[in-house]
N, C-alpha and C positions, 0 to 999 in steps of 0.2 A: 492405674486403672486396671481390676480387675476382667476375667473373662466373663462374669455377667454382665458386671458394668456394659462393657462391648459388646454383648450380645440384645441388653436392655435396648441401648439406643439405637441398635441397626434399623426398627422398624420409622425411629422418627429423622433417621438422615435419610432411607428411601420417600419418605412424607414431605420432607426440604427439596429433595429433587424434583419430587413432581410438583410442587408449587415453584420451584424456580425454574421448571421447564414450563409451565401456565406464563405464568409471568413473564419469561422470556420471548414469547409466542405472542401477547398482546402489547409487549412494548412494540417488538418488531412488525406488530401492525402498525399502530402509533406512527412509529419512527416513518412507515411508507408514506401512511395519511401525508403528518408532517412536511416533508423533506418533497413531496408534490407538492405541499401550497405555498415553501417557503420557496421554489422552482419554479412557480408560476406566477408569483409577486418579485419574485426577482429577473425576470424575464421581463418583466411590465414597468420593471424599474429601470432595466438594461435600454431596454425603447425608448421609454420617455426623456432618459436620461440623453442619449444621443440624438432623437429628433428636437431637444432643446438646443443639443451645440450647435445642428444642424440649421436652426432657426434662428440662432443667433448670429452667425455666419451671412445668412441671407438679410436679417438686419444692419449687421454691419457694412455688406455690401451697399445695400439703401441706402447708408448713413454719409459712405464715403458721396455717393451724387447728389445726396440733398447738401450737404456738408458745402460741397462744390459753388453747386447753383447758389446757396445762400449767400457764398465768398461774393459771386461774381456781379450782382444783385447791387444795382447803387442806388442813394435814395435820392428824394426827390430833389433834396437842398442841391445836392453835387451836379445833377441834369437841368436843374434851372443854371446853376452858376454856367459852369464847363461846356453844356450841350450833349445831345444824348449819346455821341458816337464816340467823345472823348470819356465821359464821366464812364461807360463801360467800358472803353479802352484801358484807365487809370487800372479797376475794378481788376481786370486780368493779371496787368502788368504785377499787382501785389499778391495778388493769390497767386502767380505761376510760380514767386520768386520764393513762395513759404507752403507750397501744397507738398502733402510726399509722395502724390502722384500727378506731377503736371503735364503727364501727355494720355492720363482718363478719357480724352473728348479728341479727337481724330479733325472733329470742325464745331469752328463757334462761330455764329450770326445773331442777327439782331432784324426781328419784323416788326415792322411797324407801318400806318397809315400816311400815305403822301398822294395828298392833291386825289383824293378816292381811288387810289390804289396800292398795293401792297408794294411795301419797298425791301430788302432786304438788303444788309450790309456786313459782308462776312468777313471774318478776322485776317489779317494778314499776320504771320507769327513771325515773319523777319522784319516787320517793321512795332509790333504790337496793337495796329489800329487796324480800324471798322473801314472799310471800303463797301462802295454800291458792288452788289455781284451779281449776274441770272441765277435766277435758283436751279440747283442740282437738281437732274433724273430723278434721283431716288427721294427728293422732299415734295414732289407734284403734288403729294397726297394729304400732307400738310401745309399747302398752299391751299389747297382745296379746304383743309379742316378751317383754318383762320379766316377765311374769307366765310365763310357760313356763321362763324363768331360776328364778325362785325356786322353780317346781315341781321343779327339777335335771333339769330337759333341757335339752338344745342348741340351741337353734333357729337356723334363717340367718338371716344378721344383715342390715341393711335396709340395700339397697342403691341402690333406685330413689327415693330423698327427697333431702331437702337436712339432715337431720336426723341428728348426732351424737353418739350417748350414749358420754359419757364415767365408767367405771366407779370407785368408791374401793374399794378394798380394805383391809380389815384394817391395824393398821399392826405387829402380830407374827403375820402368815398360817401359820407355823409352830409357833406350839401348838396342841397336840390335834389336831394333821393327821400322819397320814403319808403319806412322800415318795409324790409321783405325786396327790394328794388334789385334787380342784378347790377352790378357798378362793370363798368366797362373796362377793360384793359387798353391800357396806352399804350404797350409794346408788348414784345416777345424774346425773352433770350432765347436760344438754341442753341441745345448740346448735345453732338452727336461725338457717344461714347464708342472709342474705338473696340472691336471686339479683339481683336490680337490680343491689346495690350491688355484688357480684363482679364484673358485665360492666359498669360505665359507669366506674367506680374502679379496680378492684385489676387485676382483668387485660388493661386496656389499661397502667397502669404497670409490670407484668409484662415487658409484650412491648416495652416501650421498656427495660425495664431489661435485657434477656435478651436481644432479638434486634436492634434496634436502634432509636436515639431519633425517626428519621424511619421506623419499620416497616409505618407503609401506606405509602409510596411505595415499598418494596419488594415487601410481601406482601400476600396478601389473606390470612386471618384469617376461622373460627368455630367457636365452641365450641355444642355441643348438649349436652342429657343424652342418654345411652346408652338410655336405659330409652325412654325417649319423645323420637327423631330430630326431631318436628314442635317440640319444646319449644326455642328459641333462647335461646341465653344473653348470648352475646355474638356480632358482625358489625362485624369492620372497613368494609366499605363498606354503603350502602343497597339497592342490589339484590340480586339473586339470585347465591349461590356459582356459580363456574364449573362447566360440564358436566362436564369432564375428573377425572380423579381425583385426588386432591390429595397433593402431592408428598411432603408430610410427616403423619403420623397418629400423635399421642400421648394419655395418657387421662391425667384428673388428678381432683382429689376424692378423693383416697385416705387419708383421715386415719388414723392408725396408732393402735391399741386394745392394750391392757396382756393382756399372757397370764396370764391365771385360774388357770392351771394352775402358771405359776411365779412369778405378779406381788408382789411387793411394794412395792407404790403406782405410778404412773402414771410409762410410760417416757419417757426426756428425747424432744422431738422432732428430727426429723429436719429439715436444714439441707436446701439444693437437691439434690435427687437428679440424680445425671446417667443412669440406667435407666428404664423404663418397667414398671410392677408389671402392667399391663393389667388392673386390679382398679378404675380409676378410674371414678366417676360419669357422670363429663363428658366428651367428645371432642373435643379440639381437631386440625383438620384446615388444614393453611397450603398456600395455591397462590403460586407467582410468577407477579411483574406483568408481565414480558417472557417470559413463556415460563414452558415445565419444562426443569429442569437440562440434561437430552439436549439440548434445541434450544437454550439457550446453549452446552454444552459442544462441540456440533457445530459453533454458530457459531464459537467460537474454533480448532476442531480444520480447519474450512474456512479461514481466518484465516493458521495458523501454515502450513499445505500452499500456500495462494496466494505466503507469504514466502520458504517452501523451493524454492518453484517458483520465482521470479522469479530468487531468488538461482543457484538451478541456470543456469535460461536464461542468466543475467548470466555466468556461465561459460565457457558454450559460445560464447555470442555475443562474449565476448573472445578464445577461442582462433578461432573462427572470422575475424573481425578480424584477430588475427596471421597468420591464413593468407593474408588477402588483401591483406593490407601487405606479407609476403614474397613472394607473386606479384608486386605492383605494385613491390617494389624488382630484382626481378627483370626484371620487364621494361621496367627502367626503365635498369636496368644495360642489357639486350641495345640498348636505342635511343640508351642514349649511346654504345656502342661500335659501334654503326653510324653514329650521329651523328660520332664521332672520325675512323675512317676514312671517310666522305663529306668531310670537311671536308679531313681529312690529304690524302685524292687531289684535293680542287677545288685545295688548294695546294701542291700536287705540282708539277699542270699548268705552271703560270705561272712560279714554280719553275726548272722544267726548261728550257723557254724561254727565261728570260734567263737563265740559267748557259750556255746552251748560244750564245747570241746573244752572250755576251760572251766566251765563249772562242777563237768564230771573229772577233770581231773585236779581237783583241788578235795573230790571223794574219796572214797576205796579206791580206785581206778589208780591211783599215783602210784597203787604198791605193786601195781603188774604191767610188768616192764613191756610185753609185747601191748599191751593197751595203751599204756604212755607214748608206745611208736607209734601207734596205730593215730594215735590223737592228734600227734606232733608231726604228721606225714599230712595230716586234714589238714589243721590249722597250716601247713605252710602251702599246700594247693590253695585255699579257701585266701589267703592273704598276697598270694600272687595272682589268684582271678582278679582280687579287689584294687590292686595293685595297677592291672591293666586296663581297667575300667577306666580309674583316675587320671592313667599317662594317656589314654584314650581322649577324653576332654580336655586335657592339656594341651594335648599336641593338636588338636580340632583349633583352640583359642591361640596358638601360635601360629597354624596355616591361615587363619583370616586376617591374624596381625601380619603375616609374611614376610615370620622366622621359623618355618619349620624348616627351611633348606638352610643350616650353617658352615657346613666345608663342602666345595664342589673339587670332583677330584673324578680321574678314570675310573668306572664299577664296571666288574667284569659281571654279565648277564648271567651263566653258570654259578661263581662263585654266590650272587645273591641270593637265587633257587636256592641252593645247596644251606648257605646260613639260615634263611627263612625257615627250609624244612626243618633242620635239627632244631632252630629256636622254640617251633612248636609241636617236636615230636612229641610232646606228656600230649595236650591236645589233639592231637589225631590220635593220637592211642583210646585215649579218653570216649570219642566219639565212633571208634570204630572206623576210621578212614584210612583208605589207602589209596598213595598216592604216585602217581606215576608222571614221570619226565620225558618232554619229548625235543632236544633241541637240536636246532641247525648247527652242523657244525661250523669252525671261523667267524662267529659271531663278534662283529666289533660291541667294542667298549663303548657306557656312554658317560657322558660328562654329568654330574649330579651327589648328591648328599647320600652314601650308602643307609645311612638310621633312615632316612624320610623316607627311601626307596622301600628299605628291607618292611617298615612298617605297611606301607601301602601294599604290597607283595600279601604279607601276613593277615591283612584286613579281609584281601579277598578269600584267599584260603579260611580263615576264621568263616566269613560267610558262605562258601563253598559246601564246609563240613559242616556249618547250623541249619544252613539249607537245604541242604541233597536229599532227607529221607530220615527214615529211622532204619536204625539196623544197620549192618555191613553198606560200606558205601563205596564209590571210587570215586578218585578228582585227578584232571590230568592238566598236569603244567606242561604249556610249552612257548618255545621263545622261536623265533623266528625274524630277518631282516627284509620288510617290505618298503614300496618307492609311496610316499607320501605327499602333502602338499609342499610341507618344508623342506624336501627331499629324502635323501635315505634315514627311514626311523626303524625300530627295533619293538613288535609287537610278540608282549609279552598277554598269552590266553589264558587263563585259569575255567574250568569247563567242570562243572557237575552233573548231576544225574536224578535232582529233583525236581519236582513241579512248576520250577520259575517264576519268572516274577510277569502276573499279568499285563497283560497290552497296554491298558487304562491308566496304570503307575508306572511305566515302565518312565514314562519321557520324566517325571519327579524324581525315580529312584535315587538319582546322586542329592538331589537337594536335601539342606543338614535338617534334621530332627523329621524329615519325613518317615514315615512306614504305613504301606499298604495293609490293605483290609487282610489280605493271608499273611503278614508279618506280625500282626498285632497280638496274638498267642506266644509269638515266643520271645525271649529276654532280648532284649538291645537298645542302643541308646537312639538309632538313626543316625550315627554320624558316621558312620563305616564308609560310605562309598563317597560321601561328601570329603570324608579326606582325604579318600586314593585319588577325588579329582583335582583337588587342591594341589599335590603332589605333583600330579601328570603334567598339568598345565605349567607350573613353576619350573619344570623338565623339558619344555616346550613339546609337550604329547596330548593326550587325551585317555578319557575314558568311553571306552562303547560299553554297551550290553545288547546283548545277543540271544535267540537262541542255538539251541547246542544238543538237537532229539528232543530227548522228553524235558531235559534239563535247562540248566542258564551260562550261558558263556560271556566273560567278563574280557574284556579286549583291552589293556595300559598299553598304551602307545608310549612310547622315551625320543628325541631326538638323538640317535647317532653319532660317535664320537671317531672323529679319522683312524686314527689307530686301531686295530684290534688288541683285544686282552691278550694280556700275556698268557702264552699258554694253549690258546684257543679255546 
């Protein structure tokens, strides 16, 4: 891809940006919309889903006392044969010996009418049978219920006890009735469900069975009576229920009673209800251990917008990347084709010179001898500029491959000045430079490749004397040992006396093929400082640039070598 090409479609990958920052911007509304409504259906699902375990729980609680009373329930054939206090006697003895909770009911009795008055014959559990008993204290109140039944009124049935009456009916309710008739009960079982053993037993296996087998590590859990809040039934943990309102509220104690009106013996019971009747005794209310639903559902609803967000950013910030990789090839493009032509005109020059050097002496010119020198002195200046130019990009394409450092060995600081200058005394001749040395004496030695060093040395001086000015010039080397980050290093200055290099470029200067808006007038490749950094760094040092008065001072940093040079 050419640098039009690259410069053609800058305008349509800025146009791709702003359409996928639009886009970006209305998905990320979307995604809020979204991720609130699927937050808020799953919150509604969280609830319902739990007030269902919760309700089946309180079913299954039902299930167990209706479950019971149906066991205990004899019919009529076994009460005519046996008589009534045996045939419910029988009725226990086989349900105690196969129930999985046979001590559910704390006391069992049996009411029924004798001689017009209430008799009642209550279990004896070390013998298995029915005995006449006085009724307990705490059943007055269902003495009082039953006796209002056989007067043929109604009365409300008892709902603040622990207390059961389960009714027999007739076992042909339709003779001598007509339809709509109440049919009378012949007796009463009673079963009074002990509350201990429902909250230390049955309904923590309930709530393992229902809501889960670890369910205090998830929930907090208790059950009250309705009638009396102070009364506790059951408490998952030892202190006090949490402040807040509890998340989940079902009733249970609702044991199901035969219709009078259309009963013909005692209805089968009911299996787990998944409903709540709100007719139940007891109140079972469950908090969560981490929170209420909202504040998990929010956690996750924050969660899933932190992923949609990052995901979004990750979007942008890759098309943003493509934009700035398409600049950086862009002006990477523009510097290598400044770079091509710098390089095509420094080998233009030389070039032209001896094509032209050899044209005229292949004329007249061959027959005079001070002109044949005069030619022969060009063409070998003019084929050693072209020369350096070449070893110049050469040795740029082995610092980036990083082989321009091949022998490391002790260089004496002095002795490379010293080779440097004579290597390029025609050059400073050439440009009118003069150059002056300034160094510390006892200068140790550093460890590194004399050629890479002496080159990078030579670069800067090269730009020193193309820099400084026209006319007479001066440039002053000097070498010096200062304390560094990596300890003691040896900073080598090279300092001229021209205009420098503006503020603006100054921080690009070392980068390769670069050259500033005042460099662009004169011959070079850009790769000059790029290699002395290449160099420095491979040396463990650096390059600064400085100013230096009117001029530019160029700072190569070396690390330090224990020994000093032989010599000093």
């Amino acid at each position: 891809m050419d640098l039009d090409q690259i410069r053609r479609r800058a305008p349509l990958l800025w146009l791709f940006m702003g359409i996928l920052v639009i886009l970006v911007c209305v998905l990320a509304g979307l995604q809020y919309y979204w991720i609130g409504e699927i937050s808020s259906n799953e919150q509604k699902r969280r609830q319902d889903a739990l007030q269902a375990q919760v309700n089946k729980l309180g079913g299954d609680f039902n299930s167990e006392i209706n479950t019971a009373a149906a066991a205990l329930q004899p019919d009529e054939q076994k009460v005519q044969e046996m008589g009534r206090a045996k045939a419910y006697g029988l009725r226990y003895t086989e349900w105690h010996a196969s129930a999985p909770h046979p001590l559910l009911f704390r006391r069992v009795a049996i009411v029924y009418m004798d001689n017009g008055r209430l008799a009642l014959e209550a279990l004896n559990r070390e013998t298995g049978a029915f005995e006449a008993a006085e009724w307990p204290k705490d059943w007055i109140q269902a003495r009082e219920f039953f006796a209002e039944r056989l007067a043929g009124r109604n009365p409300p049935r008892i709902e603040n006890s622990t207390l059961v009456d389960v009714p027999r009916f007739r076992a042909r309710p339709d003779a001598g009735f007509g339809k709509g008739d109440r049919i009378p009960e012949q007796d009463w079982l009673l079963l009074d469900v002990d509350r201990d053993y429902a909250g230390s037993v049955l309904l923590p296996e309930l709530l393992s069975q229902d809501l889960a087998e670890d369910f205090r590590a998830q929930y907090r859990v208790e059950v009250i009576d309705r009638a009396n809040p102070l009364e506790l039934i059951y408490r998952s943990d030892s202190g006090p229920a949490p402040a807040s309102h509890a998340q989940v509220v079902a009733t249970l104690f609702d044991p199901i009673r035969p219709n009078p009106g259309r009963g013909r013996g005692p209805r089968a019971p009911l299996k787990g209800a998944s409903t709540d009747s709100g007719r139940g005794r007891w109140q079972l209310s469950l908090w969560l251990r981490n929170g209420t639903l909202e504040s998990v559902v929010s956690s996750l609803r924050r969660r899933n917008l932190a992923i949609s967000a990052a995901i979004l950013l990750l979007l942008l910030a890759t098309g943003a990347a493509l934009a700035q990789f398409s600049r950086r090839a862009q002006r990477l493009a523009e510097v290598e084709m400044d770079f091509v032509a710098g390089v095509s005109h420094e080998l233009r020059t030389p070039l032209t010179v001896i094509r032209t050097a050899a044209f005229n002496l292949r004329g007249k010119v061959a027959a005079n001898p001070s002109q044949v020198e005069r030619y022969g002195a060009l063409i070998q200046q003019e084929s050693e500029r072209l020369s350096a130019i070449v070893e110049q990009v050469l040795r740029f394409a082995s610092a980036k491959a990083g082989r321009v450092v091949q022998e490391r060995r002790p260089v004496s600081i002095a002795g490379l000045i010293d080779e440097t200058l004579q290597a390029n005394k025609g050059m400073l001749e050439d440009t009118l430079c003069e150059v002056r040395t300034r160094l510390q004496p006892g200068l140790p030695a550093v460890t590194g490749d004399p050629l890479a060093l002496r080159h990078a040395l030579q670069n800067l001086l090269a730009n020193a004397a193309k820099y400084g000015g026209a006319g007479k010039q001066s440039v002053e080397i000097s070498a010096q040992s200062v304390s560094g980050s990596n300890g003691q290093e040896i900073e080598i200055r090279v300092a001229d006396h021209g205009p420098g290099i503006p503020n603006e470029d100054r921080a690009r200067a070392a980068e390769r093929f670069f050259r500033g808006e005042s460099a662009r007038n004169t011959p070079g490749s850009g790769l000059g400082l790029a290699l002395v950094q290449a160099v420095a760094m491979l040396h463990g040092g650096s390059l600064r640039l400085g100013d230096a008065g009117p001029g530019l001072v160029a700072m190569l940093l070396l690390a330090g070598h224990e020994e000093p040079a032989p010599g000093g």
